[in-house]
C-alpha positions in Angstrom: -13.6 -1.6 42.6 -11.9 -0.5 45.5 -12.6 -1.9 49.1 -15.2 0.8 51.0 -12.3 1.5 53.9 -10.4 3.0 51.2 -13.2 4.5 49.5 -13.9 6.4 52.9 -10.3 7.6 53.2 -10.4 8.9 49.7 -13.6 10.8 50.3 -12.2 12.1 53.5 -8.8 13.1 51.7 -10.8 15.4 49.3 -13.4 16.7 51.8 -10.0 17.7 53.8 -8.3 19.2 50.6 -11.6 21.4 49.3 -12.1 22.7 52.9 -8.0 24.0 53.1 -8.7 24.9 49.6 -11.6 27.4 50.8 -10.0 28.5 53.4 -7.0 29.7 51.7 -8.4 31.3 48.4 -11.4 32.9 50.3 -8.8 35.3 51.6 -7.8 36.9 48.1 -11.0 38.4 47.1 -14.1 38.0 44.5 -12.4 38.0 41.4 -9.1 36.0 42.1 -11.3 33.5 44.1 -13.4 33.0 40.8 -10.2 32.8 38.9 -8.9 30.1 40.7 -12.0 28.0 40.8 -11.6 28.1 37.1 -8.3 27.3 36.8 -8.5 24.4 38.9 -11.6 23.1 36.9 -9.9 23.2 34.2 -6.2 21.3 36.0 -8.9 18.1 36.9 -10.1 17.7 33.6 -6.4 18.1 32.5 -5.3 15.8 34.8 -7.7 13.1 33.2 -6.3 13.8 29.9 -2.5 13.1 31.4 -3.4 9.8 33.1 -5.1 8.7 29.7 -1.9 10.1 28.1 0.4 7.8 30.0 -1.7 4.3 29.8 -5.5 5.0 28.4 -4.8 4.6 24.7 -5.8 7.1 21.7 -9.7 6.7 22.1 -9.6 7.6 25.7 -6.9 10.6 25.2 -9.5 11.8 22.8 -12.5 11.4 25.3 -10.8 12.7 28.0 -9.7 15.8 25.5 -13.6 16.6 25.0 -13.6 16.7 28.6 -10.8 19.4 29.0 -12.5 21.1 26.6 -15.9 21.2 28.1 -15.0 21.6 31.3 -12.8 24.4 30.1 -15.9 26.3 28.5 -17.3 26.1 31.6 -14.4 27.3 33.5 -13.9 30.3 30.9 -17.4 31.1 31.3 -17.7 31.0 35.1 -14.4 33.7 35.0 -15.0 36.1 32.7 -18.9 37.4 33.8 -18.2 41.6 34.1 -22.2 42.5 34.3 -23.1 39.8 36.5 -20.0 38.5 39.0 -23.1 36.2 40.5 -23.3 34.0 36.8 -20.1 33.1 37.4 -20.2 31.6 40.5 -23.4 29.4 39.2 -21.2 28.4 35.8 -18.4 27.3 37.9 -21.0 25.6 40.4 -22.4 23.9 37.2 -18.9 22.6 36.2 -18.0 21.4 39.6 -21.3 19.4 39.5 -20.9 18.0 36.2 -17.1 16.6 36.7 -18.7 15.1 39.7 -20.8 13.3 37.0 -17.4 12.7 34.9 -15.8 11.3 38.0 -18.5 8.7 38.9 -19.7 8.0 35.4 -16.1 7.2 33.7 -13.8 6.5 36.6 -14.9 5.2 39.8 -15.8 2.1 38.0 -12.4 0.9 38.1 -13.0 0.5 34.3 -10.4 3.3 33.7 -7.1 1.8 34.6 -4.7 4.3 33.6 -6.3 6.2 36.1 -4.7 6.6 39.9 -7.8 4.4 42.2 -7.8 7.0 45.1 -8.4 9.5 42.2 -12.4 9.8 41.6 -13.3 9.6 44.6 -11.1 12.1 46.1 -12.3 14.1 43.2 -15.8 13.4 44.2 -15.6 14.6 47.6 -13.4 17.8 46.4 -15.9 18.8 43.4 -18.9 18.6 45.8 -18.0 20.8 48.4 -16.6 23.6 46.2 -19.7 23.6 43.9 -21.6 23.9 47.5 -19.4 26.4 48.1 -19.5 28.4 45.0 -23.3 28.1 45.2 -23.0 30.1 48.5 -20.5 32.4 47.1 -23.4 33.8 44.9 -24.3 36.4 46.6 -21.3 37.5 47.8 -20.2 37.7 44.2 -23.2 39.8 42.8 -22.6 42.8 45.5 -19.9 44.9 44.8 -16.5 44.9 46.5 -15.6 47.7 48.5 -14.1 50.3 47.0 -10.6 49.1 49.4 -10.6 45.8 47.8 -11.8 45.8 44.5 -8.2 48.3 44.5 -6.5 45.0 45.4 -8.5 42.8 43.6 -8.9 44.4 40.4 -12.0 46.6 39.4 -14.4 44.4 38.2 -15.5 46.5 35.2 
C-alpha cells in the first residue's frame, strides 16, 4: 500500500487531469464530447489489460480482458444513443462509476503489481469527477443543439 502523502498527490494528479480534461472537450460539442468520454473509457480499461500484458500473467490478462470488454459495452452504449442523447450521458456516468469500483476493488490494494502504484488512485480521482460531470451533462445532452452547431457537430439523427 502506498504511504497517504502519495496517495494525496495521486488523487490530486487526477482531480487536476479530469478538470483540463473538461475543460478542453467541453468546447467541441454534444456528440464529440460523448465520443470522447467513450473512447477514453474504453483506453483505461485498455490500459489495465497492457500493464497485465507486460507483468500480470495469463489469468490476470484474461481478467483484465473481461474488463475492456465490459467497460467497452458501456462505452458503445453511452455513444451511440440517437433518440435519447441524455441515456448516453447516464451509460457513460454508469461506466465511469463502475471502473471506479474496478480501480479500488482490483488495484489499489497493491495486490496488482504489474500495475504502475500512482495508477488507481489517479484513476479514482479522474473517473469520479467525469462521471459527476457526465451526470450534469444530462440535460444539456437531451435538448437539442442549435441548428449552428449540430452543422459542426454532426446532426444527431
Amino acid at each position: 500500500m502506498r504511504p497517504p502523502e502519495f496517495i494525496l498527490i495521486d488523487l490530486a494528479l487526477g482531480m487536476v487531469l479530469a478538470l483540463f480534461t473538461l475543460r478542453t472537450v467541453r468546447r467541441y460539442g454534444q456528440r464529440r464530447e460523448r465520443r470522447f468520454f467513450a473512447v477514453a473509457l474504453g483506453v483505461a480499461a485498455f490500459l489495465y489489460v497492457v500493464f497485465a500484458m507486460r507483468g500480470g500473467g495469463p489469468s490476470w490478462i484474461g481478467i483484465e480482458t473481461a474488463g475492456l470488454v465490459a467497460f467497452g459495452l458501456l462505452a458503445w452504449r453511452g455513444a451511440s444513443p440517437r433518440r435519447e442523447p441524455a441515456r448516453g450521458a447516464c451509460w457513460l456516468a454508469a461506466g465511469w462509476l463502475l471502473h471506479v469500483g474496478w480501480d479500488v476493488g482490483l488495484h489499489a490494494t497493491g495486490a496488482t503489481p504489474f500495475v504502475p502504484p500512482f495508477y488507481p488512485m489517479l484513476c479514482v480521482a479522474y473517473d469520479l469527477i467525469v462521471a459527476a460531470y457526465l451526470l450534469t451533462r444530462r440535460r444539456a445532452w437531451a435538448v437539442p443543439a442549435p441548428a449552428s452547431r449540430r452543422a459542426e457537430d454532426g446532426a444527431e439523427g
